[in-house]
PyMOL CGO cylinders between C-alpha atoms (Angstrom):
from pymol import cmd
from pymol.cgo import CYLINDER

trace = [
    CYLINDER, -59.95, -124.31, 129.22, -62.43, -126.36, 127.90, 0.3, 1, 1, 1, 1, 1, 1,
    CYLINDER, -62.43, -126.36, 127.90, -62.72, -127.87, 124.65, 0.3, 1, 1, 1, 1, 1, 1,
    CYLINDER, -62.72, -127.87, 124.65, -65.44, -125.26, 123.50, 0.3, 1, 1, 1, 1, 1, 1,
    CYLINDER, -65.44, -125.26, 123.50, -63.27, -122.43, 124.06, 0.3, 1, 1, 1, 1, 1, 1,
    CYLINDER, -63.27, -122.43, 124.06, -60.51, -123.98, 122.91, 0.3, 1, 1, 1, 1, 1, 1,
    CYLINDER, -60.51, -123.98, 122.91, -62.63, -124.27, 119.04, 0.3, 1, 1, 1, 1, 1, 1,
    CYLINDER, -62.63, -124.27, 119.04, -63.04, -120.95, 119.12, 0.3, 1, 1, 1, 1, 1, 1,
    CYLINDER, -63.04, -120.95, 119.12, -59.49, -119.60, 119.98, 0.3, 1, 1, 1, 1, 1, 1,
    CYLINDER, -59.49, -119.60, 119.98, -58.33, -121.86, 117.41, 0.3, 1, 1, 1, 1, 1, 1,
    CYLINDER, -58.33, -121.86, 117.41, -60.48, -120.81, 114.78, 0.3, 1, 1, 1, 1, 1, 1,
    CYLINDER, -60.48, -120.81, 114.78, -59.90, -116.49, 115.78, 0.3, 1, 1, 1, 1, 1, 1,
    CYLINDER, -59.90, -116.49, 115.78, -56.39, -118.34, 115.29, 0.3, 1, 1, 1, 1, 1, 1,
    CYLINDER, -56.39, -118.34, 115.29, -56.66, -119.97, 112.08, 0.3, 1, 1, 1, 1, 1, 1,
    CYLINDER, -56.66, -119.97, 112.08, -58.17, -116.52, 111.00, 0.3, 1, 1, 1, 1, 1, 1,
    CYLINDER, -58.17, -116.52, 111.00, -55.93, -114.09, 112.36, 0.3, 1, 1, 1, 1, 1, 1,
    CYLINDER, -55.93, -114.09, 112.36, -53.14, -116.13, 110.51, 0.3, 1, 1, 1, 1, 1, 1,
    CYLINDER, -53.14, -116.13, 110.51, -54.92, -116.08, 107.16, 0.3, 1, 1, 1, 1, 1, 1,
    CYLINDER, -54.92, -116.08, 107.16, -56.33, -112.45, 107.31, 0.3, 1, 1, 1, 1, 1, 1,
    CYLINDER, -56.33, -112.45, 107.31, -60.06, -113.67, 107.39, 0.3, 1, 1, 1, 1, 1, 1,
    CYLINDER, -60.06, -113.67, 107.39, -62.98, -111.94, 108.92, 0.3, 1, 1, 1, 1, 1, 1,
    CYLINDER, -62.98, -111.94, 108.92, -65.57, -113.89, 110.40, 0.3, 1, 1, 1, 1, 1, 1,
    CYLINDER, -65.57, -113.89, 110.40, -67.73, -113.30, 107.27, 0.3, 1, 1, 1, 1, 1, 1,
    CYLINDER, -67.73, -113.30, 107.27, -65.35, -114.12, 104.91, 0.3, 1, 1, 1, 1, 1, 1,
    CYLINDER, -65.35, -114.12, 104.91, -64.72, -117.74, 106.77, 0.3, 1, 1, 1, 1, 1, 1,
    CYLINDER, -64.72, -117.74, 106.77, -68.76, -118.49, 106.85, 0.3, 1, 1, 1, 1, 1, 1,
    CYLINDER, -68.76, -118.49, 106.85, -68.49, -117.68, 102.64, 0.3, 1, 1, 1, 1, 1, 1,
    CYLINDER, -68.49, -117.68, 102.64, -65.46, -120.03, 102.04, 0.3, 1, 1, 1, 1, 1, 1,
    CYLINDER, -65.46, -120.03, 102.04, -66.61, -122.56, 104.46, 0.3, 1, 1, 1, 1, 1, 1,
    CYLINDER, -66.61, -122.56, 104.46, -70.34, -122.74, 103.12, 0.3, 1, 1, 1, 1, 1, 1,
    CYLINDER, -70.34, -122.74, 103.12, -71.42, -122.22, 106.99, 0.3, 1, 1, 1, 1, 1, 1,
    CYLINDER, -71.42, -122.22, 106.99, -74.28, -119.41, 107.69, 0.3, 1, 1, 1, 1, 1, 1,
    CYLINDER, -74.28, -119.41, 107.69, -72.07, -115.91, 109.38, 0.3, 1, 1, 1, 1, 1, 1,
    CYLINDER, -72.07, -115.91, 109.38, -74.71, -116.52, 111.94, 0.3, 1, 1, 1, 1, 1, 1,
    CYLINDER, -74.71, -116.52, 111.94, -73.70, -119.75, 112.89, 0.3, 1, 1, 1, 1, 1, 1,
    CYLINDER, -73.70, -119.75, 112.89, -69.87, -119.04, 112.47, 0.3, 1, 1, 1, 1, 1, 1,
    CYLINDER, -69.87, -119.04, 112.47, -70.78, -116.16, 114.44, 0.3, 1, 1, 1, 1, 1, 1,
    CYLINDER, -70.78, -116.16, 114.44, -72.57, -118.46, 117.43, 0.3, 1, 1, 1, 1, 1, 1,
    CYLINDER, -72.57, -118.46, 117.43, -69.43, -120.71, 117.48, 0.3, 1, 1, 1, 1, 1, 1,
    CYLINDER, -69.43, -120.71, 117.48, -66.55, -117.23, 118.11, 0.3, 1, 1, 1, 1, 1, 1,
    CYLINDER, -66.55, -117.23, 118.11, -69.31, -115.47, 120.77, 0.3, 1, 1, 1, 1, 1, 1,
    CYLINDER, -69.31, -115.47, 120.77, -70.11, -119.05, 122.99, 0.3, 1, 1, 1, 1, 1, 1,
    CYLINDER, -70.11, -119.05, 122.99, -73.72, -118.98, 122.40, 0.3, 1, 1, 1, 1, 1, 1,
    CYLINDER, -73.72, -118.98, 122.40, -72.88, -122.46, 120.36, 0.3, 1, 1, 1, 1, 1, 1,
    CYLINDER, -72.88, -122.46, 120.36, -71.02, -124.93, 123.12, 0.3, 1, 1, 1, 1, 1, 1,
    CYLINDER, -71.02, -124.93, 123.12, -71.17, -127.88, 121.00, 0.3, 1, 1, 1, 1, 1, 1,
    CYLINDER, -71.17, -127.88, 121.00, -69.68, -127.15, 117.57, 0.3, 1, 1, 1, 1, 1, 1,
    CYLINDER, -69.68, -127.15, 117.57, -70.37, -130.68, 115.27, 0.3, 1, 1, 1, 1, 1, 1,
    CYLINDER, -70.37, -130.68, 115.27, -67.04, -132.38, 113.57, 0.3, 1, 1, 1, 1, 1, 1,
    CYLINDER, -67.04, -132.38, 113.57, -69.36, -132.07, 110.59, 0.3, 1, 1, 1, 1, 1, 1,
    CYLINDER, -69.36, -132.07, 110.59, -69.11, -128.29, 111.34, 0.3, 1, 1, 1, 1, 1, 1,
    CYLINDER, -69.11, -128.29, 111.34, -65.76, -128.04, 112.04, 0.3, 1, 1, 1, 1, 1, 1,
    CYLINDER, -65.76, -128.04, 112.04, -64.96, -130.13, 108.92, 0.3, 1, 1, 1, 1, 1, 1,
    CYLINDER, -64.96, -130.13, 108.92, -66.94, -127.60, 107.18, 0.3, 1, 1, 1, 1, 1, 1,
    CYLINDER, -66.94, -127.60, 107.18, -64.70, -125.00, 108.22, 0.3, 1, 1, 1, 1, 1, 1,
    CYLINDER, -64.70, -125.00, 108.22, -61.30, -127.09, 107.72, 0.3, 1, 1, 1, 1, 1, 1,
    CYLINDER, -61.30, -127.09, 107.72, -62.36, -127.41, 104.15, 0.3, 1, 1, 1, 1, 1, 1,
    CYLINDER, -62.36, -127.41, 104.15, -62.44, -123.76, 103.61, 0.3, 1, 1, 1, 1, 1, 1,
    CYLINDER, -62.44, -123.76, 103.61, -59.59, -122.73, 105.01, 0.3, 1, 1, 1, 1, 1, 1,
    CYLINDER, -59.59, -122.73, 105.01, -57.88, -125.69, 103.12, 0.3, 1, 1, 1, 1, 1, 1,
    CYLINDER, -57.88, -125.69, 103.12, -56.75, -127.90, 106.28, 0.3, 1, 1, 1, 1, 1, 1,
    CYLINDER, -56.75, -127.90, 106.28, -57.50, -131.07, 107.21, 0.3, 1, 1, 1, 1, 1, 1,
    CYLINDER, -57.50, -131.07, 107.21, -59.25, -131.73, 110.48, 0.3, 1, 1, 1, 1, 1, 1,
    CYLINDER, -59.25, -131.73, 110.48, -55.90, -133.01, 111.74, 0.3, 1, 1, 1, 1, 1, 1,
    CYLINDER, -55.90, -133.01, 111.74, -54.33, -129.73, 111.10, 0.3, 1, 1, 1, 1, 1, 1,
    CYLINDER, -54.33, -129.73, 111.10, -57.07, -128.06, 112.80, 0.3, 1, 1, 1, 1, 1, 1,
    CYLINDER, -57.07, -128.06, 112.80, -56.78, -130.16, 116.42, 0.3, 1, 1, 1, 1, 1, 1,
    CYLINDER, -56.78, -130.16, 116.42, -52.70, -130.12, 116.04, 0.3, 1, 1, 1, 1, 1, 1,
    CYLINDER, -52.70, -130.12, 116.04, -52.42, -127.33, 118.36, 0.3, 1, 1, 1, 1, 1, 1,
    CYLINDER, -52.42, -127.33, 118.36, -51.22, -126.51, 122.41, 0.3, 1, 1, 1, 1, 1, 1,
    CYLINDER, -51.22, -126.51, 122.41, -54.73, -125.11, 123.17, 0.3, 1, 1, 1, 1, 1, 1,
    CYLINDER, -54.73, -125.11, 123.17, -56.09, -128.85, 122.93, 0.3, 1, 1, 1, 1, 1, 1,
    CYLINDER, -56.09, -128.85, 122.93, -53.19, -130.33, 124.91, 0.3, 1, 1, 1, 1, 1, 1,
    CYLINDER, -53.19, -130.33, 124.91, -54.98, -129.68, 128.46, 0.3, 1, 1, 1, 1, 1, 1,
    CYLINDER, -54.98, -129.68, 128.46, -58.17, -129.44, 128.26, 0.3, 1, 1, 1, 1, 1, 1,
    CYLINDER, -58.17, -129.44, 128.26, -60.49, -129.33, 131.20, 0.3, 1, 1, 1, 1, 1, 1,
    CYLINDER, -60.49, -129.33, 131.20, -61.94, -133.35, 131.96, 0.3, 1, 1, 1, 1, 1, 1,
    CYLINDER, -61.94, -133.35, 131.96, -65.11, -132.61, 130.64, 0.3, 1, 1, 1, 1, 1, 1,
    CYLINDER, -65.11, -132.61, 130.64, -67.17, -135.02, 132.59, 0.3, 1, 1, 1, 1, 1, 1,
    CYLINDER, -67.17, -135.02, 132.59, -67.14, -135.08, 136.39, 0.3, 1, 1, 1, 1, 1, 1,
]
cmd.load_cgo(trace, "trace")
């Protein structure tokens, strides 16, 4: 897995565990539903910190929180 995928299964994650839509994480997190949705689908490959800060703040969790998980424990070298 790379670390691209791995953002997104941690954020269908973060939102499974909290009962939030896609939608309703772009309105907490101040972040267009377009962009939130470009991020889940892959069309987005490099999600910003500043993006993914974005989201920590609105589901209350520091970006810390957000990276302290398996699916960023063996990731794929990303240059070869």
């Amino acid at each position: 897995m790379n670390v691209s995928q791995a953002v997104v299964k941690r954020i269908l994650e973060l939102c499974n565990e909290r009962n939030l839509s896609i939608n309703a994480l772009s309105i907490i997190s101040g972040i267009t539903q377009s962009t939130v949705n470009d991020i889940v689908n892959g069309t987005t490959y490099n999600t910003g910190i500043a993006t993914i800060k974005k989201l920590c703040d609105g589901l209350e969790i520091s970006i810390r929180e957000f990276f302290d998980s398996d699916l960023f424990s063996d990731l794929e070298q990303e240059v070869k």
